[in-house]
mmCIF entry with sequence, helices, sheets and N, C-alpha, C, O atoms, coordinates in Angstrom:
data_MODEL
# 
_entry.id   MODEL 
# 
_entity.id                         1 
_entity.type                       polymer 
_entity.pdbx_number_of_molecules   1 
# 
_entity_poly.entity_id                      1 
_entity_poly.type                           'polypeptide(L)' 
_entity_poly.nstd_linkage                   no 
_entity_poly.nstd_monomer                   no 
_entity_poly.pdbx_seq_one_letter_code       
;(UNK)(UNK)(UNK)(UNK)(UNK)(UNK)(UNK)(UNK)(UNK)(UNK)(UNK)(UNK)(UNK)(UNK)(UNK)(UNK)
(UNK)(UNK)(UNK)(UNK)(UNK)(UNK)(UNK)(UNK)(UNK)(UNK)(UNK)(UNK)(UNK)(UNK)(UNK)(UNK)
(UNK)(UNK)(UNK)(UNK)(UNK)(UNK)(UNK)(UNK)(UNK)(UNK)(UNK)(UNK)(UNK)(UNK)(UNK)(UNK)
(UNK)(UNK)(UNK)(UNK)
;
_entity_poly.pdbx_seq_one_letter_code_can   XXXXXXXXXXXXXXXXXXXXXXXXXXXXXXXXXXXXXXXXXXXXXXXXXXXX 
_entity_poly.pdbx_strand_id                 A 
# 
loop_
_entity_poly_seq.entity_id 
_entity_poly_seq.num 
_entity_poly_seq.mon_id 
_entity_poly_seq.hetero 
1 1  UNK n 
1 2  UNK n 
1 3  UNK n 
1 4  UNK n 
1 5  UNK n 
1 6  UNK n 
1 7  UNK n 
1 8  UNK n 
1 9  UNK n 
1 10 UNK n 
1 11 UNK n 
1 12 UNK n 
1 13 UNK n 
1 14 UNK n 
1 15 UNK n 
1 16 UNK n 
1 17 UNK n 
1 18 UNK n 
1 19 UNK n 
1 20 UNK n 
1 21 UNK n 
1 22 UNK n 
1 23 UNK n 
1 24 UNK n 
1 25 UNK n 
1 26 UNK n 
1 27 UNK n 
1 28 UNK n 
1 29 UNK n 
1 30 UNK n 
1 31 UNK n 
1 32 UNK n 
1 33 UNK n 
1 34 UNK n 
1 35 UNK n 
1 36 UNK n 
1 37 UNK n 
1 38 UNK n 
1 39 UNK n 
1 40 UNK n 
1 41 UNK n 
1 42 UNK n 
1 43 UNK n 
1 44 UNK n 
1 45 UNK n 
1 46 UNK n 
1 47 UNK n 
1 48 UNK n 
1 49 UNK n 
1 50 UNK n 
1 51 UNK n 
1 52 UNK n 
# 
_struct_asym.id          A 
_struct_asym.entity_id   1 
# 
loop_
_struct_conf.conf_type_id 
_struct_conf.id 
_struct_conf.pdbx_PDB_helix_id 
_struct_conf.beg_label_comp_id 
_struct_conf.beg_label_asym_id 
_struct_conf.beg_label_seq_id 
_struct_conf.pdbx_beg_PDB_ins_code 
_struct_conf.end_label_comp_id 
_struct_conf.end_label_asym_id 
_struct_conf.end_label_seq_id 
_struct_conf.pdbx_end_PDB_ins_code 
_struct_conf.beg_auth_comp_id 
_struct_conf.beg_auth_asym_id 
_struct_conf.beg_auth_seq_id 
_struct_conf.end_auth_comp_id 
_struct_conf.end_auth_asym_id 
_struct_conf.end_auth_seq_id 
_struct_conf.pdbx_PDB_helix_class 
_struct_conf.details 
_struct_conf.pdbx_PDB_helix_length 
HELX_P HELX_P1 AA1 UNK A 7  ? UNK A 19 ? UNK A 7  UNK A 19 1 ? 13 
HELX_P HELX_P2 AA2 UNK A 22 ? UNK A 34 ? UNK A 22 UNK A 34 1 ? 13 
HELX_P HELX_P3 AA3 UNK A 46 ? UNK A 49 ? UNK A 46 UNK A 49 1 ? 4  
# 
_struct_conf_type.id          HELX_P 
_struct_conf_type.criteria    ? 
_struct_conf_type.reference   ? 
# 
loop_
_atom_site.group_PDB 
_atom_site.id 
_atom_site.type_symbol 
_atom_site.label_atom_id 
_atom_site.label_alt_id 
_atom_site.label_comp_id 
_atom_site.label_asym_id 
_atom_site.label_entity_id 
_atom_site.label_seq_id 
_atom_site.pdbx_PDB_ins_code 
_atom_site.Cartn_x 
_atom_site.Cartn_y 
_atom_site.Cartn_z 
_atom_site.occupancy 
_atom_site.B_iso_or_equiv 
_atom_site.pdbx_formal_charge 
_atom_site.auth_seq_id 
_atom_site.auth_comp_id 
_atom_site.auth_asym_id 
_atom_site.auth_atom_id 
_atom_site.pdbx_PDB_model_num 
ATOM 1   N N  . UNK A 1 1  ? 0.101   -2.630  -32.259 1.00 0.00 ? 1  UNK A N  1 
ATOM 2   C CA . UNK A 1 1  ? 0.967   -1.663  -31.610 1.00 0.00 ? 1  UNK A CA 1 
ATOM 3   C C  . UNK A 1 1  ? 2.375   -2.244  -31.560 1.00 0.00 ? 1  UNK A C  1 
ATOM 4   O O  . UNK A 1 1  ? 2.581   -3.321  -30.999 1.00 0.00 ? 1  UNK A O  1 
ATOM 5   N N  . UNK A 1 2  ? 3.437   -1.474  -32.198 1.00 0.00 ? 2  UNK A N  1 
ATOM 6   C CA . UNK A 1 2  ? 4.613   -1.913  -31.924 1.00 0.00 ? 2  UNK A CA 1 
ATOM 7   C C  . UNK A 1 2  ? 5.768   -1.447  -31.417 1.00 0.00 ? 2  UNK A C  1 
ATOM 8   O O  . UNK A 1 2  ? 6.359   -0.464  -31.864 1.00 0.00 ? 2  UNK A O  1 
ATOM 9   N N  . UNK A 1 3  ? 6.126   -2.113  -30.489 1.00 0.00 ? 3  UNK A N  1 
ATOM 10  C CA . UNK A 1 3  ? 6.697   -1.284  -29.010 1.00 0.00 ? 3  UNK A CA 1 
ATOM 11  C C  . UNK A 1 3  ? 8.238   -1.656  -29.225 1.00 0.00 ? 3  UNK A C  1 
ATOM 12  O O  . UNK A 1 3  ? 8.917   -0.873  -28.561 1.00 0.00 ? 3  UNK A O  1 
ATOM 13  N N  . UNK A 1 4  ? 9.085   -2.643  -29.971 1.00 0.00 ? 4  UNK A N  1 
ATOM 14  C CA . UNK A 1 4  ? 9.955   -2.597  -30.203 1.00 0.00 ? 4  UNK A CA 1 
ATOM 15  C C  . UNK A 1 4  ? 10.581  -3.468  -29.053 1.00 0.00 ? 4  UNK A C  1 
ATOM 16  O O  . UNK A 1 4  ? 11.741  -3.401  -28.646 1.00 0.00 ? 4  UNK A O  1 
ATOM 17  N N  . UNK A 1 5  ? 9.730   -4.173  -28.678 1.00 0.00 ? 5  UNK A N  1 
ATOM 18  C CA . UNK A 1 5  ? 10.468  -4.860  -27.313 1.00 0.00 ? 5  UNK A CA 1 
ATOM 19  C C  . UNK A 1 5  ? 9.838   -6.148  -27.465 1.00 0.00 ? 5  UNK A C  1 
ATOM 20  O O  . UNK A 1 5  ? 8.710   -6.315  -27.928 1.00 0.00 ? 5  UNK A O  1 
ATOM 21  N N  . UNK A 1 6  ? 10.931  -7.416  -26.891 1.00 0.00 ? 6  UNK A N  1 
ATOM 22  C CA . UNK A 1 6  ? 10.614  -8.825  -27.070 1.00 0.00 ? 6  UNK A CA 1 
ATOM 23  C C  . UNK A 1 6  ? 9.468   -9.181  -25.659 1.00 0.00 ? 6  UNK A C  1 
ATOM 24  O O  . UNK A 1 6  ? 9.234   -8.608  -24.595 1.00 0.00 ? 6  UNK A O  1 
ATOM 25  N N  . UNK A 1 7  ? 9.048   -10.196 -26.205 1.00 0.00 ? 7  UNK A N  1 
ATOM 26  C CA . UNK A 1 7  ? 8.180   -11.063 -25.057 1.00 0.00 ? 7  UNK A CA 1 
ATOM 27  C C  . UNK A 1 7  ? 8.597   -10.916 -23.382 1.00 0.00 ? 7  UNK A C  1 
ATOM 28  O O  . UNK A 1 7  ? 8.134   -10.521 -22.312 1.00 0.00 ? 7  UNK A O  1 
ATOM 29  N N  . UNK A 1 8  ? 9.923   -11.588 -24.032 1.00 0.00 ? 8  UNK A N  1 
ATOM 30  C CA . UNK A 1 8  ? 11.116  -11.446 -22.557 1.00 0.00 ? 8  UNK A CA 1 
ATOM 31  C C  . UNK A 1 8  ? 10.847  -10.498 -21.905 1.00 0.00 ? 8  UNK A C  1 
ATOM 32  O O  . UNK A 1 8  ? 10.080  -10.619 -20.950 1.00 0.00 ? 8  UNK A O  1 
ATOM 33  N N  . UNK A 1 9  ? 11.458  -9.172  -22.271 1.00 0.00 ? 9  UNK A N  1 
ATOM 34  C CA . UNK A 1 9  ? 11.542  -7.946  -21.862 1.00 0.00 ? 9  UNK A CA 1 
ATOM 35  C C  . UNK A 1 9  ? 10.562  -7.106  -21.607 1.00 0.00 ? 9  UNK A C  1 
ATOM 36  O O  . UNK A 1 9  ? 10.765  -5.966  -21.190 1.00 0.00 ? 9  UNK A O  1 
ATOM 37  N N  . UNK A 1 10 ? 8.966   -7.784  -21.925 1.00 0.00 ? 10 UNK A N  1 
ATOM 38  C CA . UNK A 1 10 ? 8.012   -7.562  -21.166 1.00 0.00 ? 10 UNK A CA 1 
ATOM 39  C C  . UNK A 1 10 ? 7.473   -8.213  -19.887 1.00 0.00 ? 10 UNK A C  1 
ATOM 40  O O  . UNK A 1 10 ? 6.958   -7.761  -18.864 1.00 0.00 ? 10 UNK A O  1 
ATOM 41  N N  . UNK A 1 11 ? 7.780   -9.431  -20.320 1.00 0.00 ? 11 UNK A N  1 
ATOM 42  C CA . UNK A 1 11 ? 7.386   -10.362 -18.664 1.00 0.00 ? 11 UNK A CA 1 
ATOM 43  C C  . UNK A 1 11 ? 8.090   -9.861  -17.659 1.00 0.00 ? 11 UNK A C  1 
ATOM 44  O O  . UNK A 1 11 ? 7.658   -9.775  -16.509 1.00 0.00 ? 11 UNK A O  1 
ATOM 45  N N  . UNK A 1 12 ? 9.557   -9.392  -18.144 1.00 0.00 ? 12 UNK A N  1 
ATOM 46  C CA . UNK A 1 12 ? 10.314  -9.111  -16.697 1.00 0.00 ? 12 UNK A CA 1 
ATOM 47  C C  . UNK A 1 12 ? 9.933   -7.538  -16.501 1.00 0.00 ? 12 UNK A C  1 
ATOM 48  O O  . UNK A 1 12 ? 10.192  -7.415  -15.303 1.00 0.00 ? 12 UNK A O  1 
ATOM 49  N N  . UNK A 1 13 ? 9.441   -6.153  -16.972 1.00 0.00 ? 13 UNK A N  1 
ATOM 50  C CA . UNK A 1 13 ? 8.662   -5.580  -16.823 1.00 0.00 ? 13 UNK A CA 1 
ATOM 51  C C  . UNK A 1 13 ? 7.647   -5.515  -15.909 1.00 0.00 ? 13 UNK A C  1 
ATOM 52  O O  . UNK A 1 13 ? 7.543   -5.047  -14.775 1.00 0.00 ? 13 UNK A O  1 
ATOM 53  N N  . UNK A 1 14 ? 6.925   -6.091  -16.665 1.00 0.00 ? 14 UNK A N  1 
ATOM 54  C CA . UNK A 1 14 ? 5.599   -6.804  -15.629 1.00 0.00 ? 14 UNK A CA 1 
ATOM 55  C C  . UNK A 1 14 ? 5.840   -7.704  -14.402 1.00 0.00 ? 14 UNK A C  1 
ATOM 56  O O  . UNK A 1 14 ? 5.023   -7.552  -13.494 1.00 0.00 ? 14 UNK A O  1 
ATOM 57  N N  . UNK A 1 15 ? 6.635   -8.448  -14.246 1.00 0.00 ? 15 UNK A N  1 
ATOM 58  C CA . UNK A 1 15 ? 6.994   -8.841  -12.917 1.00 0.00 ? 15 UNK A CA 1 
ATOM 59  C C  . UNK A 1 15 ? 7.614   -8.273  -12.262 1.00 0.00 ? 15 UNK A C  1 
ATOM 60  O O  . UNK A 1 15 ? 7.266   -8.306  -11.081 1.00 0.00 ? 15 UNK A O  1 
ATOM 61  N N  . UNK A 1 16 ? 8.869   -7.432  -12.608 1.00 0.00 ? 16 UNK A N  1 
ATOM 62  C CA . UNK A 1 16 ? 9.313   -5.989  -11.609 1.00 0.00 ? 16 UNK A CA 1 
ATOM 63  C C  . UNK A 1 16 ? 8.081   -5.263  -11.296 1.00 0.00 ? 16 UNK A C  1 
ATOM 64  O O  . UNK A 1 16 ? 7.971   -4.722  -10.196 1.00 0.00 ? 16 UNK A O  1 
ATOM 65  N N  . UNK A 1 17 ? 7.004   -5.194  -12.297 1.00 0.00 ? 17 UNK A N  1 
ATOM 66  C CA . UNK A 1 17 ? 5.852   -4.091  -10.980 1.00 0.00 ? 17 UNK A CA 1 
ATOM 67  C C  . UNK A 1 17 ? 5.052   -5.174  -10.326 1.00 0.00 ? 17 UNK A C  1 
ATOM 68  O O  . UNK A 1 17 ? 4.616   -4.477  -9.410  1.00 0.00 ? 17 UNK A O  1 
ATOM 69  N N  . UNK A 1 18 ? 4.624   -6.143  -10.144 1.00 0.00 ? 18 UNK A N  1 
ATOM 70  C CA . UNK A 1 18 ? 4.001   -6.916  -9.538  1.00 0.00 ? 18 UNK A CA 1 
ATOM 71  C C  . UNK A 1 18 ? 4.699   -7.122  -8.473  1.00 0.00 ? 18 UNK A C  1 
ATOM 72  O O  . UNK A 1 18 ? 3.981   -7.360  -7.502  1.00 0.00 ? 18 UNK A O  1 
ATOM 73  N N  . UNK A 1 19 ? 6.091   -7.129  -8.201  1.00 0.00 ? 19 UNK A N  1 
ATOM 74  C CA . UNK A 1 19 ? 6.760   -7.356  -7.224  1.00 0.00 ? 19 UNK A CA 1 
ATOM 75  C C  . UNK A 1 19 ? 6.998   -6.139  -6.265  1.00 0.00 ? 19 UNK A C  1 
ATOM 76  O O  . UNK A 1 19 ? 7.358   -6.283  -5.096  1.00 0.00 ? 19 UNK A O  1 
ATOM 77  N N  . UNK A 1 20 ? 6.800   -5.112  -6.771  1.00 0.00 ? 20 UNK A N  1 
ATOM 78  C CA . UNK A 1 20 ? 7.237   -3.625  -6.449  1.00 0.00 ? 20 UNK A CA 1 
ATOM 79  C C  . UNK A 1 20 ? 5.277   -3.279  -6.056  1.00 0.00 ? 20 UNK A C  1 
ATOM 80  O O  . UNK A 1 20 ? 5.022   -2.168  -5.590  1.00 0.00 ? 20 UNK A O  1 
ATOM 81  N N  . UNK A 1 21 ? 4.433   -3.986  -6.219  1.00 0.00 ? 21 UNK A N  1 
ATOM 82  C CA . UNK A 1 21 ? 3.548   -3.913  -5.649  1.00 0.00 ? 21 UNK A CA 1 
ATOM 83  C C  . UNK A 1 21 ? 3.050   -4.987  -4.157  1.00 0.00 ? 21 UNK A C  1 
ATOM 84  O O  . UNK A 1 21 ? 2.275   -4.935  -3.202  1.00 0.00 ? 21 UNK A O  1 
ATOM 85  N N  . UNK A 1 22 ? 3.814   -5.670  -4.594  1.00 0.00 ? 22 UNK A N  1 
ATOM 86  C CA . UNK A 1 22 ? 3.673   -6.894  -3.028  1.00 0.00 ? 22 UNK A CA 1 
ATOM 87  C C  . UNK A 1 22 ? 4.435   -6.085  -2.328  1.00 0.00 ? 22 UNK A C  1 
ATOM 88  O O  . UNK A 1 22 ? 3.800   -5.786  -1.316  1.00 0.00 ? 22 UNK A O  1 
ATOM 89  N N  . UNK A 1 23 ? 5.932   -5.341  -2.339  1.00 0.00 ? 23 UNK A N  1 
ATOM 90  C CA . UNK A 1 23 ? 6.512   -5.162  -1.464  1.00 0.00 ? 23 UNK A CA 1 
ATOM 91  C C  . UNK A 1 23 ? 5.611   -3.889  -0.746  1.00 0.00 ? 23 UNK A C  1 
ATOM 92  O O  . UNK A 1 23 ? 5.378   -3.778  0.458   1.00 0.00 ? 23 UNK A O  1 
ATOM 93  N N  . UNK A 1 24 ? 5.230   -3.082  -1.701  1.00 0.00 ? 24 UNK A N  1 
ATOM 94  C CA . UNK A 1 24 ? 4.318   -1.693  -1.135  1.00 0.00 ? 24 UNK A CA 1 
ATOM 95  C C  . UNK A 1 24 ? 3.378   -2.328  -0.496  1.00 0.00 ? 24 UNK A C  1 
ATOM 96  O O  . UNK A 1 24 ? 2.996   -1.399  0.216   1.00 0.00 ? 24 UNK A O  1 
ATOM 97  N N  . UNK A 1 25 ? 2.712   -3.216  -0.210  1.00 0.00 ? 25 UNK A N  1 
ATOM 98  C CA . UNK A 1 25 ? 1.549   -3.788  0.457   1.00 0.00 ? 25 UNK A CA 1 
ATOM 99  C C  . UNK A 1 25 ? 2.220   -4.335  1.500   1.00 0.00 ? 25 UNK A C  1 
ATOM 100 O O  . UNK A 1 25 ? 1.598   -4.257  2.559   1.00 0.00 ? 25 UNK A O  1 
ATOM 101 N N  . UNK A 1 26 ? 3.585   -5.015  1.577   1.00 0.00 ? 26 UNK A N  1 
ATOM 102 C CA . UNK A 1 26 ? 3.822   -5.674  2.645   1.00 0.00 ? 26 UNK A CA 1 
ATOM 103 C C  . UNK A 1 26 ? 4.382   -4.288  3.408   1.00 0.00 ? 26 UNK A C  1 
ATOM 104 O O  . UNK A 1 26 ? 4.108   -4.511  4.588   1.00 0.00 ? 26 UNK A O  1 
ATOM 105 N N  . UNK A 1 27 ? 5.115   -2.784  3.332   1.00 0.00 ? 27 UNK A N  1 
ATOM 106 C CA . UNK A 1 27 ? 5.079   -2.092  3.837   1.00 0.00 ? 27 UNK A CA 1 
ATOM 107 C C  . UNK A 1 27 ? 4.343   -1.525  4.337   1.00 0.00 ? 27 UNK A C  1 
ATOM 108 O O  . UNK A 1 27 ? 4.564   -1.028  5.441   1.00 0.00 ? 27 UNK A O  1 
ATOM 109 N N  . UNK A 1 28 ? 2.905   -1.365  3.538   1.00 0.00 ? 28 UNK A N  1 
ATOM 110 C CA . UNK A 1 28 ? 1.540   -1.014  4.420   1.00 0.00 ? 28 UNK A CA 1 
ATOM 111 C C  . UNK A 1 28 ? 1.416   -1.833  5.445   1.00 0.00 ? 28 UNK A C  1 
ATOM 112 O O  . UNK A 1 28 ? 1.348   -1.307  6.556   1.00 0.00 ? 28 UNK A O  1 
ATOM 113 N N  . UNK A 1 29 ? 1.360   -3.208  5.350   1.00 0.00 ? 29 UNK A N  1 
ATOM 114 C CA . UNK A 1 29 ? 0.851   -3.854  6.628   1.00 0.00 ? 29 UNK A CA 1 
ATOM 115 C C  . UNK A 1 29 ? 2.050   -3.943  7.844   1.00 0.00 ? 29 UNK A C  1 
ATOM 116 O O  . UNK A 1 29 ? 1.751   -4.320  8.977   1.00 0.00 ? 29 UNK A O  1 
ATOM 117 N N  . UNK A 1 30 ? 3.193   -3.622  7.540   1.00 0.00 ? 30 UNK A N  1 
ATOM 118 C CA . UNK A 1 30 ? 4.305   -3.590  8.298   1.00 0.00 ? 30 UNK A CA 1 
ATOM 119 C C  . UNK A 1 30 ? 3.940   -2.196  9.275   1.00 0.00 ? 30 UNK A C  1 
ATOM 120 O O  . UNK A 1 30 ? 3.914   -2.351  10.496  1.00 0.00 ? 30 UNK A O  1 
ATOM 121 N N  . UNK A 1 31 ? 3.711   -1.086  8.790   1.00 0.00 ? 31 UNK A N  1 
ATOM 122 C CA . UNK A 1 31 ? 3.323   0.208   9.342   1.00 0.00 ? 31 UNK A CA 1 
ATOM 123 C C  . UNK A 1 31 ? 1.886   -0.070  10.066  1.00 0.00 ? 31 UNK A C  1 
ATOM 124 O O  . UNK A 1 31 ? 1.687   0.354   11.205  1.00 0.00 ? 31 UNK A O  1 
ATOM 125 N N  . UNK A 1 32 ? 1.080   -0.667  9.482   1.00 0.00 ? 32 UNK A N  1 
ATOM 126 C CA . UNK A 1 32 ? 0.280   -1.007  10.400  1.00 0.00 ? 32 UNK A CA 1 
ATOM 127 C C  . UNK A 1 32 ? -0.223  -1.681  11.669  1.00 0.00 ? 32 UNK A C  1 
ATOM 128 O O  . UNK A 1 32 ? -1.068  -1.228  12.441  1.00 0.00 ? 32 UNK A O  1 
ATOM 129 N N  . UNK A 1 33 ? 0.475   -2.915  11.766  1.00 0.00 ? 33 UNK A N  1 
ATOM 130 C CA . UNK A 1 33 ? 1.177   -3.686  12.376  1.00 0.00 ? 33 UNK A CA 1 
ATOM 131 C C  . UNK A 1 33 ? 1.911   -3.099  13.591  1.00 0.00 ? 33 UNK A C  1 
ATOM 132 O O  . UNK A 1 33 ? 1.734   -3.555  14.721  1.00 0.00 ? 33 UNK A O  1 
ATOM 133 N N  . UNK A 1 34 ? 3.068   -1.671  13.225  1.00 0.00 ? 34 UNK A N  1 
ATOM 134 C CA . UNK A 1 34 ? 3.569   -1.160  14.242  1.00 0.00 ? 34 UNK A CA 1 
ATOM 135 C C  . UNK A 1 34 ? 2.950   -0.211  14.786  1.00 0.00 ? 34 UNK A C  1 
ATOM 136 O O  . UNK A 1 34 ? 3.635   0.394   15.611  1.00 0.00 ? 34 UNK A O  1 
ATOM 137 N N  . UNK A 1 35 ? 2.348   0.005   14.706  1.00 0.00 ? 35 UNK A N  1 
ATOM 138 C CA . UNK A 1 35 ? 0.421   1.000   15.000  1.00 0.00 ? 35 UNK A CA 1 
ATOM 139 C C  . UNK A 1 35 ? -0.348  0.953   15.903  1.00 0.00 ? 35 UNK A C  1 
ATOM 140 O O  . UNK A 1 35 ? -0.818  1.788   16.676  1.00 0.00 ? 35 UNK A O  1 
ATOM 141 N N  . UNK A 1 36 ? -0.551  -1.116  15.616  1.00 0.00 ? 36 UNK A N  1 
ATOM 142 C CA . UNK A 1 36 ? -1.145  -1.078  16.463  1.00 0.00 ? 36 UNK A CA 1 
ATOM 143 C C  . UNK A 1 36 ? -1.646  -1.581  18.247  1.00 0.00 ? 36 UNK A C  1 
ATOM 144 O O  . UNK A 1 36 ? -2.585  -2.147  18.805  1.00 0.00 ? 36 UNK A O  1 
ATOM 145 N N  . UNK A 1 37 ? -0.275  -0.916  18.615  1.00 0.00 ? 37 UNK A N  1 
ATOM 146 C CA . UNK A 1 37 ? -0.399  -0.903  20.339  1.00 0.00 ? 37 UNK A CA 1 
ATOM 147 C C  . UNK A 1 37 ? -0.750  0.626   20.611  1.00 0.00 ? 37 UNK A C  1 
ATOM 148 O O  . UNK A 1 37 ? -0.533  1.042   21.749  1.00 0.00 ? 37 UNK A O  1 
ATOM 149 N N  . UNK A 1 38 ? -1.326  1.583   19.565  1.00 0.00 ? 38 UNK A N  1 
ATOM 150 C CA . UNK A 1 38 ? -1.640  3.009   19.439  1.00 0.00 ? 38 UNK A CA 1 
ATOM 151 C C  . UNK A 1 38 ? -2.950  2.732   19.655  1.00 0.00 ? 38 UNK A C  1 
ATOM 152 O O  . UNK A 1 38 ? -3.441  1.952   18.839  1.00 0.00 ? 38 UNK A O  1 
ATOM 153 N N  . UNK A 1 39 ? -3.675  3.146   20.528  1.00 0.00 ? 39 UNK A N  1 
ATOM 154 C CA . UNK A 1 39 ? -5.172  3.342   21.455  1.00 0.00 ? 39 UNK A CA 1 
ATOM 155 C C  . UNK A 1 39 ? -5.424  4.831   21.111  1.00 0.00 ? 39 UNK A C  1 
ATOM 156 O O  . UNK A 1 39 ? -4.520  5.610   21.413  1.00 0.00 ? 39 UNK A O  1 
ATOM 157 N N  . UNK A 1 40 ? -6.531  5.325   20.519  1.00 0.00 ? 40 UNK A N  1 
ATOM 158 C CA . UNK A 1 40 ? -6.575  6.990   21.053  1.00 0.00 ? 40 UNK A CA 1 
ATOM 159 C C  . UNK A 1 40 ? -6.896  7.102   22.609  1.00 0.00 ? 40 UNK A C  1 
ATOM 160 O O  . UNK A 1 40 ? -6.419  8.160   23.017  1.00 0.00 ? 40 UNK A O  1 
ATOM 161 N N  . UNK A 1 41 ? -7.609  6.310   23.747  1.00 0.00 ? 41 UNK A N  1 
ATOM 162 C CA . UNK A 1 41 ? -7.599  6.587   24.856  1.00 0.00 ? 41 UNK A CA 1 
ATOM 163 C C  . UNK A 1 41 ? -9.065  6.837   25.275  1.00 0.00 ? 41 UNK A C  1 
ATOM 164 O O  . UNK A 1 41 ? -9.511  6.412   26.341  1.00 0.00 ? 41 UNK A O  1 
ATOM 165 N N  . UNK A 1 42 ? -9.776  7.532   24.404  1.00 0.00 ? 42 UNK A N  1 
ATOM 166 C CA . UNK A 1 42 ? -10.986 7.557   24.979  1.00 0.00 ? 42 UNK A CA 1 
ATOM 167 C C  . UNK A 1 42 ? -12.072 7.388   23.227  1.00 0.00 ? 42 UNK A C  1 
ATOM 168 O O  . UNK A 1 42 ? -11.589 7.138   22.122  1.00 0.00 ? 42 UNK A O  1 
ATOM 169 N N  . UNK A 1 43 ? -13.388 7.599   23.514  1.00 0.00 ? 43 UNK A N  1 
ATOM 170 C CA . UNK A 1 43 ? -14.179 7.381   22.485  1.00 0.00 ? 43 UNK A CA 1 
ATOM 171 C C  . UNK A 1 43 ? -15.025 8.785   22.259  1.00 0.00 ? 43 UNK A C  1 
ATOM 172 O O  . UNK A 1 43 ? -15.726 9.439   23.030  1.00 0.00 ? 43 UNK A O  1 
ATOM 173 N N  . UNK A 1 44 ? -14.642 8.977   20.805  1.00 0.00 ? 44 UNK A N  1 
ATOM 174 C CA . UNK A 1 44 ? -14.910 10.358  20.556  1.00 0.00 ? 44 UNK A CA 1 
ATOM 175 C C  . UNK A 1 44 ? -16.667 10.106  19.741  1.00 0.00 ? 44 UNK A C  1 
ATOM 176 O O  . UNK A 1 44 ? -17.140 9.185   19.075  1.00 0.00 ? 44 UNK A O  1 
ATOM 177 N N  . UNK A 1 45 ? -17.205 11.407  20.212  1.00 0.00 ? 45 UNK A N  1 
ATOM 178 C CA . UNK A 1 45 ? -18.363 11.385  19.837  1.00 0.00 ? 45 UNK A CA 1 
ATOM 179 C C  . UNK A 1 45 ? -18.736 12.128  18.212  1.00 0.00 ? 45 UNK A C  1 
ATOM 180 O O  . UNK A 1 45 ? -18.160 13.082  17.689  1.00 0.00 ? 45 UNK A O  1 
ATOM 181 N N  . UNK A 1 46 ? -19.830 11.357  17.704  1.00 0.00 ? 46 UNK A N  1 
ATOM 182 C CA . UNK A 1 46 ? -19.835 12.189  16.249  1.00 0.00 ? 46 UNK A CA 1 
ATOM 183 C C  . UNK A 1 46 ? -19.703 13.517  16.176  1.00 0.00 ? 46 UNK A C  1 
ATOM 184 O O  . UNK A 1 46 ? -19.284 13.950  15.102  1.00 0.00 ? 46 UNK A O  1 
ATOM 185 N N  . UNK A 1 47 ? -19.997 14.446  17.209  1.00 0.00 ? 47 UNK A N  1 
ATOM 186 C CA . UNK A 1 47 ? -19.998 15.768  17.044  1.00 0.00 ? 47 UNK A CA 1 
ATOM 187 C C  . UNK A 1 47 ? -18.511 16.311  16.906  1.00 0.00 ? 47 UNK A C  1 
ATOM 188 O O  . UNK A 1 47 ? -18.064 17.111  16.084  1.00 0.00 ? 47 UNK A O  1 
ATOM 189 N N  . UNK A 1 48 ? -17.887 15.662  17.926  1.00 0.00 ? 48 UNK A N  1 
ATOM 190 C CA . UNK A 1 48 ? -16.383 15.765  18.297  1.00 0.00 ? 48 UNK A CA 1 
ATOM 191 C C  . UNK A 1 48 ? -15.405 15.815  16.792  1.00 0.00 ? 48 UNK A C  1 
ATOM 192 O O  . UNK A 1 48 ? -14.731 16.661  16.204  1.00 0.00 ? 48 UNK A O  1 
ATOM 193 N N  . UNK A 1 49 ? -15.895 13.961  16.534  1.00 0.00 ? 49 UNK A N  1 
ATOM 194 C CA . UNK A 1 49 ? -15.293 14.018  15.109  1.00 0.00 ? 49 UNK A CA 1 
ATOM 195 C C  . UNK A 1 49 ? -15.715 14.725  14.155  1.00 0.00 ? 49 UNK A C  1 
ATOM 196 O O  . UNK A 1 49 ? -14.901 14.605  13.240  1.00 0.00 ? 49 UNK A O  1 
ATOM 197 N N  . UNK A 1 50 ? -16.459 15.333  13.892  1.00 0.00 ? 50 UNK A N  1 
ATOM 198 C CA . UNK A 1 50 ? -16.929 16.422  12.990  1.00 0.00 ? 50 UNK A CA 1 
ATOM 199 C C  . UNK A 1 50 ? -16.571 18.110  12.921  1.00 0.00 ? 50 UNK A C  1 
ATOM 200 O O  . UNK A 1 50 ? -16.803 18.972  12.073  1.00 0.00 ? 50 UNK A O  1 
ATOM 201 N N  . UNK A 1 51 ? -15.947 18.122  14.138  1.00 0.00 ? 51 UNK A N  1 
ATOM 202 C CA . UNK A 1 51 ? -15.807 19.362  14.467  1.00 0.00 ? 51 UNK A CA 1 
ATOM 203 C C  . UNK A 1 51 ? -14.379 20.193  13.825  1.00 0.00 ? 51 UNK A C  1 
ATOM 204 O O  . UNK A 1 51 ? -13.416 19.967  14.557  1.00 0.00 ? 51 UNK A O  1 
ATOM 205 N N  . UNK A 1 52 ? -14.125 20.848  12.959  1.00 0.00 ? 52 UNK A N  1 
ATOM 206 C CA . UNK A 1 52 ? -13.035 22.000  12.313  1.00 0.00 ? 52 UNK A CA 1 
ATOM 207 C C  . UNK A 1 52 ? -12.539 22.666  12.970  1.00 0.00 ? 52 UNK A C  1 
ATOM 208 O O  . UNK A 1 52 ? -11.752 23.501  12.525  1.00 0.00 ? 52 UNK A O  1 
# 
């Protein structure tokens, strides 16, 4: 397959999304993180959660 592009210009490719994937993960756990002092308050029963 020939893509017309050097070695170079694939590694840095591939490390712009590897990096652009740590940061999306470190935003997940950042949002999560601020979450969690969020309690729902009481304990819902299977019927409850099931209910439409």
């Amino acid at each position: 397959m020939k893509e017309k592009t050097s070695l170079n210009q694939r590694f840095k490719e591939w490390l712009k999304k590897y990096v652009e994937i740590d940061e999306k993960a470190k935003m997940y756990f950042d949002l999560m993180d601020s979450m969690s002092y969020k309690e729902p308050g009481k304990k819902f029963t299977r019927e409850e959660m099931n209910e439409k």
